[in-house]
N, C-alpha and C positions, 0 to 999 in steps of 0.2 A: 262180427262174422257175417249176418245176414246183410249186411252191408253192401261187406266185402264182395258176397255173390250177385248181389246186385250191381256191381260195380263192371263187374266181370261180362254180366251179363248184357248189360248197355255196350259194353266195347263190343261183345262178338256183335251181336247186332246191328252195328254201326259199321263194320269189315264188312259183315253179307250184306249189308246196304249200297255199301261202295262197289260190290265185286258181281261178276257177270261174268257166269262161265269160267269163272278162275282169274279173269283180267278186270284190273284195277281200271276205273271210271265207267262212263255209262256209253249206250252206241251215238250216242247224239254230241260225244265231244268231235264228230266228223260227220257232216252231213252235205247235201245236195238240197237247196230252197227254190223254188219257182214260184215266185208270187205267195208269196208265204204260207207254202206249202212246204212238208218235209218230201221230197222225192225219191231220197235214198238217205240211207246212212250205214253206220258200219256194221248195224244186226243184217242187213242186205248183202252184204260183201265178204266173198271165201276169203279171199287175198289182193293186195295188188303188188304186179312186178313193176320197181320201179327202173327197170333196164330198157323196159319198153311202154313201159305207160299202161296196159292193159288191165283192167278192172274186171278180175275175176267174182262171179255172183253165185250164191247161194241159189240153189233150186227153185227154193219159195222166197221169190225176193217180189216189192211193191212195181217193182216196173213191170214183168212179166212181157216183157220183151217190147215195151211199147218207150222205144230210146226217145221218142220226140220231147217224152217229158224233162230231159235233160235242157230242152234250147232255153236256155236265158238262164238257165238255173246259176247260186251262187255257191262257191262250193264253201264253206263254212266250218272253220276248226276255232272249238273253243269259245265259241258267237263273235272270232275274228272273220269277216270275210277276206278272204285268200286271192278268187279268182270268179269273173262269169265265165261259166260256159258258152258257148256254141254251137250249133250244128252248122254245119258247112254245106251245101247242095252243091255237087259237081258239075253240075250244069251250071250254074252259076258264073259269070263274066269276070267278080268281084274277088278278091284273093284273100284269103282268110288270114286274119293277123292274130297271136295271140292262141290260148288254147279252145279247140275246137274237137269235135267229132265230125270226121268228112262219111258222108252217107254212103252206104253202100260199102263202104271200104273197112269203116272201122267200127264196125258192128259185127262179134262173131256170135249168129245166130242168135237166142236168146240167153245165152248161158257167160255174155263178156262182151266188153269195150273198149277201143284205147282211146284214149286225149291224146289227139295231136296238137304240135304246136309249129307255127309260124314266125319265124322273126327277119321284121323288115327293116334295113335301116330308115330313121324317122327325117333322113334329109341333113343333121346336121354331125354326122360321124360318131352315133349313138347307137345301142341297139336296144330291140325291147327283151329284157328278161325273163328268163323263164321260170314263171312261176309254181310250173307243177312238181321243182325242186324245192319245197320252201319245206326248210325244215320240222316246221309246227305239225305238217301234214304226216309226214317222216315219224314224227313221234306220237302222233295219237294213234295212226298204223300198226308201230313198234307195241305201243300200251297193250292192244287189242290181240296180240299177233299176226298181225295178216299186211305185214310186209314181208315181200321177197327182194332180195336185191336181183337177181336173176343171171341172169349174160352179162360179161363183156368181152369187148372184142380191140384187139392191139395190133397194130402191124409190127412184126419183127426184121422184116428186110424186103424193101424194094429194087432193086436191078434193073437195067436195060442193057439188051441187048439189040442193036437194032434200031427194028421197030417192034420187036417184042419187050415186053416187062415183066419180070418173075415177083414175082409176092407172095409171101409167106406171112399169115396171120394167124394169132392164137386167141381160139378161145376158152372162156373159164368160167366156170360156172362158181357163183359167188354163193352159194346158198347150201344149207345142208341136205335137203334131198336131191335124188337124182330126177335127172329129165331124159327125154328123146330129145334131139336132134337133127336136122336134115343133113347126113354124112356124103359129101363130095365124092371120097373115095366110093362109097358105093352104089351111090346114082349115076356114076359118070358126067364130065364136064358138061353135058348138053342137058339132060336132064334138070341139073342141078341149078343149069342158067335157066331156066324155063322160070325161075322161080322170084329170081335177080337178075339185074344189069352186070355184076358184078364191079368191077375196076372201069372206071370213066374217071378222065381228065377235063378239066378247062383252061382253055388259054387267053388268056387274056390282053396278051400282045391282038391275036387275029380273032379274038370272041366268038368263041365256040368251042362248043362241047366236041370229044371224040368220044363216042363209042367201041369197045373193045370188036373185035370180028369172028366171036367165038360163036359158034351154031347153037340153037335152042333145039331140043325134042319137046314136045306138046306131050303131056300126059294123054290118057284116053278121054277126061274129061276133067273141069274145074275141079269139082266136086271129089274126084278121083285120088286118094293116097294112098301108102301100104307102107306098113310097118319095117317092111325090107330096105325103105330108103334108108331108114332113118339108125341111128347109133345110140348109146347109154353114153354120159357125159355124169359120172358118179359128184355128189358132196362134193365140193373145192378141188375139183379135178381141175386140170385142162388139157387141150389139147390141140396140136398142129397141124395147117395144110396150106401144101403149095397150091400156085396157080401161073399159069403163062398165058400170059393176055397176048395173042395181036392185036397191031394195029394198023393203020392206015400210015400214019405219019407220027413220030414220036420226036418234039423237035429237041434242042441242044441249045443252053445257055440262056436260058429262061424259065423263071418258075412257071412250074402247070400247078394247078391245083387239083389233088386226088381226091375221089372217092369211091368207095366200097361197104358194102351192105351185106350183111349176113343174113338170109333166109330163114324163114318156118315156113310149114304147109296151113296158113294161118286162114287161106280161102277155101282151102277143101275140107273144113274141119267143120261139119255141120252140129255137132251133137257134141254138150258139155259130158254127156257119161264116154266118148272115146279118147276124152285126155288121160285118164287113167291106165295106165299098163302095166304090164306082170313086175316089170324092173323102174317102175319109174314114171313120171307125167310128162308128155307129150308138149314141147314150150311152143310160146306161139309170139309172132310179132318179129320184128326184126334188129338189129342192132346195127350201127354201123361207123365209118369212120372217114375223116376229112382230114387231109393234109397239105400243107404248100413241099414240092420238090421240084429241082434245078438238076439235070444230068448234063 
């Protein structure tokens, strides 16, 4: 019998060895290395959406707002390396291939980051992959809890009329809690463009881009948002909005290729404590979507 409790006792011990916080493994099956240094890992990180790539951070995290230590870093699941990082300078002549952080842009405040990524074809009808989908990462996130899957965003019917085009796209929130946001119908078209391009074509017959000819309103400043733009989007909800794009010239009998981007207020959001709201967390980053069409 004293064994037995012995027995017992080596197993509990061995579970609370294994466990953290309630989740299975330790924070270093996901980590951030620069020069073998640990830079982050996943006791660092609230969650990450991977709808838009943005790496939500705990309060008291090792970076404390100082993102440069990211450039070169390796990102590291399992002591497989994954992917380098990059920072990207916008000033910069050089175009970023691969996943990077562009400065100034995808940096919100000290409270969050997104990786962005790049993909060029390499010259011989190849393209480079994206590795911030790799699944390994996926499942040490999942282990920890601090995956979101986030937004997505679908076209359900294009049209032309014209030189106008009607688009109706749906979005949906993949994830069990609710979010804010930025609702069309209630900022109005111009507003709401302030934010996004919305609907742009290319043609490729006469290479060039169209820009849609819808009006922007300027907030009162960057920094500037309000709760009133914005909507509740509950658990696995979704939901629909038109749009009529003008244009210039919408030609006929040749694919254009489309795109369309869904907004957050992801630059006016300075302070991680106002994601938080009475219904729900404020999403940030954007989604978007690419198509070939022939009218």
């Amino acid at each position: 019998m004293k064994n037995w409790y012995r027995t017992i006792f080596l197993l509990l011990a061995l579970v609370s060895a294994c466990s953290i916080d309630g989740n299975e493994g330790t924070p270093e099956d996901l980590k951030l290395i620069n020069q073998g240094n640990v830079v982050l890992d996943l006791s660092d990180i609230d969650y990450y959406d991977f709808s838009t790539h943005v790496v939500y951070l705990k309060e008291n995290n090792r970076l404390k707002g100082d993102f440069d230590q990211l450039h070169g870093a390796n990102l590291v699941v399992n002591g497989s390396e994954i992917y380098p990082l990059k920072i990207h300078d916008l000033y910069s002549s050089a175009m970023p291939v691969g996943p990077h952080i562009q400065s100034l842009i995808d940096n919100f405040g000290d409270f969050a980051f997104r990786i962005s990524f790049s993909d060029f074809p390499d010259g011989f009808g190849s393209s480079i992959q994206d590795p911030r989908a790799d699944a390994r990462i996926k499942s040490a996130l999942k282990k920890h809890h601090k995956y979101r899957a986030g937004l997505s965003l679908e076209a359900e019917s294009i049209l032309r009329q014209g030189n106008q085009i009607k688009l109706k796209i749906k979005i949906r929130n993949l994830d069990s809690q609710n979010y804010y946001f930025l609702d069309p119908n209630k900022m109005g078209d111009a507003l709401f463009h302030y934010f996004t391009n919305g609907l742009v074509f290319f043609d490729p017959q006469e290479m060039e881009y169209q820009q849609n000819k819808v009006k922007h309103e300027q907030p009162e400043s960057i920094q500037f948002w309000s709760l009133d733009w914005m909507s509740v989007i509950k658990g696995k909800e979704s939901k629909t909005f038109e749009f009529t794009y003008p244009f210039e010239n919408v030609p006929t009998g040749r694919d254009l290729k489309f795109s369309f981007f869904f907004p957050s207020p992801e630059r006016s959001i300075q302070l991680g404590s106002d994601l938080d709201q009475q219904n729900g967390r404020i999403w940030l980053g954007n989604v978007g979507l690419e198509w070939t069409k022939k009218f």
